[in-house]
C-alpha positions as CSV (number, residue, x, y, z in Angstrom):
1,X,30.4,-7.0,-0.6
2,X,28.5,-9.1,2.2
3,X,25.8,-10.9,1.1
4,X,22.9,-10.1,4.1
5,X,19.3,-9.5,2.8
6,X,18.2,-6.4,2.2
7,X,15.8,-4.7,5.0
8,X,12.0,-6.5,4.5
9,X,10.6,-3.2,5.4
10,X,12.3,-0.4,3.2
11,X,14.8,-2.4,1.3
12,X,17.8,-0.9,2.1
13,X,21.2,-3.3,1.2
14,X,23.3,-1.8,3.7
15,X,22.1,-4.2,6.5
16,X,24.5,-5.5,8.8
17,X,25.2,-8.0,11.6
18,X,25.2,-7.5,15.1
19,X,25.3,-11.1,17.2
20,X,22.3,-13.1,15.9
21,X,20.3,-10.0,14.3
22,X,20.4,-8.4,11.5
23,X,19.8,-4.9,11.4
24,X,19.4,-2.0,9.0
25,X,20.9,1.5,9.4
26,X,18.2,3.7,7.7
27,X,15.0,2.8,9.5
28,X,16.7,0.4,12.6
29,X,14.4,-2.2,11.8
30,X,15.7,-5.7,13.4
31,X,15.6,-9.0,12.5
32,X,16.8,-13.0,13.2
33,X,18.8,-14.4,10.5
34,X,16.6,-17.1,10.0
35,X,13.2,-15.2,10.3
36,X,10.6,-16.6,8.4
37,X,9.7,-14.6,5.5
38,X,12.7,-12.0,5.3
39,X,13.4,-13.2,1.5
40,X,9.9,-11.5,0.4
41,X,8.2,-8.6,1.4
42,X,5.0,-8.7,3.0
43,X,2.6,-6.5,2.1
44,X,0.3,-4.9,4.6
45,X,-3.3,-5.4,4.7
46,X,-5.6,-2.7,3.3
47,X,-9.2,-2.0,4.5
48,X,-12.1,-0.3,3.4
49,X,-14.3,2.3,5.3
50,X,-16.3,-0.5,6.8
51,X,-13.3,-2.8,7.4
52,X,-13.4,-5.3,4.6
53,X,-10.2,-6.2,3.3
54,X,-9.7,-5.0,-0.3
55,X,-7.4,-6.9,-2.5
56,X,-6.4,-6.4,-6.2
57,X,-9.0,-6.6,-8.9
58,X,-11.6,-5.6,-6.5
59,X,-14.4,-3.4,-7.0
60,X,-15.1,-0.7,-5.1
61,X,-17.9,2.3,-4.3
62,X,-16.8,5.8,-3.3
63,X,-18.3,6.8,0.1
64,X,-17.9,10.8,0.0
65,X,-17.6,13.3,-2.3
66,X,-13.9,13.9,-3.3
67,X,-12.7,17.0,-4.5
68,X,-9.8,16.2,-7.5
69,X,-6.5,18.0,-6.7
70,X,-5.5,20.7,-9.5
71,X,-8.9,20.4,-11.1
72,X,-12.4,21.6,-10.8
73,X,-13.7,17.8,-11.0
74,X,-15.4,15.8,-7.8
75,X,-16.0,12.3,-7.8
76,X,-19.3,11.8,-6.8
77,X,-20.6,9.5,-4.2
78,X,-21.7,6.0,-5.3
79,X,-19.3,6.2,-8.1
80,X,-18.3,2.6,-8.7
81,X,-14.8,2.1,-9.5
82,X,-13.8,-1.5,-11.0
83,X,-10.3,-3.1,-10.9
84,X,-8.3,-1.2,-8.1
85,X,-4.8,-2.0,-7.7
86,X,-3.0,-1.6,-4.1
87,X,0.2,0.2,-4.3
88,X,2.2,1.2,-1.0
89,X,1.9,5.4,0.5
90,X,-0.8,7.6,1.6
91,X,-3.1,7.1,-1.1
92,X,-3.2,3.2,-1.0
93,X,-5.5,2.6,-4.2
94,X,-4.6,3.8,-7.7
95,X,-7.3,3.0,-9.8
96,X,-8.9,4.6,-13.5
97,X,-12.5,6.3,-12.6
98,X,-14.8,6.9,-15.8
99,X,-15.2,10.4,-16.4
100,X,-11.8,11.5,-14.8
101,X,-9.1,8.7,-15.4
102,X,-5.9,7.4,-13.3
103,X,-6.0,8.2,-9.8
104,X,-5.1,7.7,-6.3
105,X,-7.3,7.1,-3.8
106,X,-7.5,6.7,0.2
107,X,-8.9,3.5,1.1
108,X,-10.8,5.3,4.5
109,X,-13.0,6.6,1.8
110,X,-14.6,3.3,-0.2
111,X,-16.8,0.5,0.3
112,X,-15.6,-3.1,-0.6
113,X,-18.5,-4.1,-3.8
């Protein structure tokens, strides 16, 4: 077995060689060998409705009603969600809101505070 880095981008391990790239077969993403930053995983930057960037731990305020999939429940505009945690997909935020619990939520639809 070779021992190339897995792809920074979906971490796929059969990455291969090809002159003075590396490359990976599932989603062609290319690389140098001796890119900066290929041993870790970047993760991208999330912002809120008015562009702020939200981090982990940060407090946020819901923007627009949202309608809870599978159940009659709405979150409520202004409702003020503490301790968000950024996690990777469409729903960038999962978070616990009182009066409904763990969630998933869109960051297009908070306020940073």
């Amino acid at each position: 077995m070779s021992n190339l880095p897995n792809c920074p981008l979906c971490g796929c391990e059969y990455t291969y060689e090809d002159m003075d790239m590396l490359v990976c077969p599932e989603c062609g993403h290319e690389w140098s060998k001796g890119a900066p930053g290929t041993d870790t995983e970047q993760k991208p930057v999330v912002r809120d409705a008015h562009g702020n960037e939200l981090k982990d731990g940060d407090d946020v305020t819901v923007i627009k009603d949202l309608k809870v999939k599978g159940s009659s429940s709405v979150v409520k505009v202004g409702t003020k969600v503490k301790n968000i945690r950024l996690v990777e997909g469409d729903h960038d935020i999962s978070c616990k809101i009182p009066g409904i619990g763990a969630m998933g939520l869109k960051s297009e639809f908070v306020k940073k505070g």
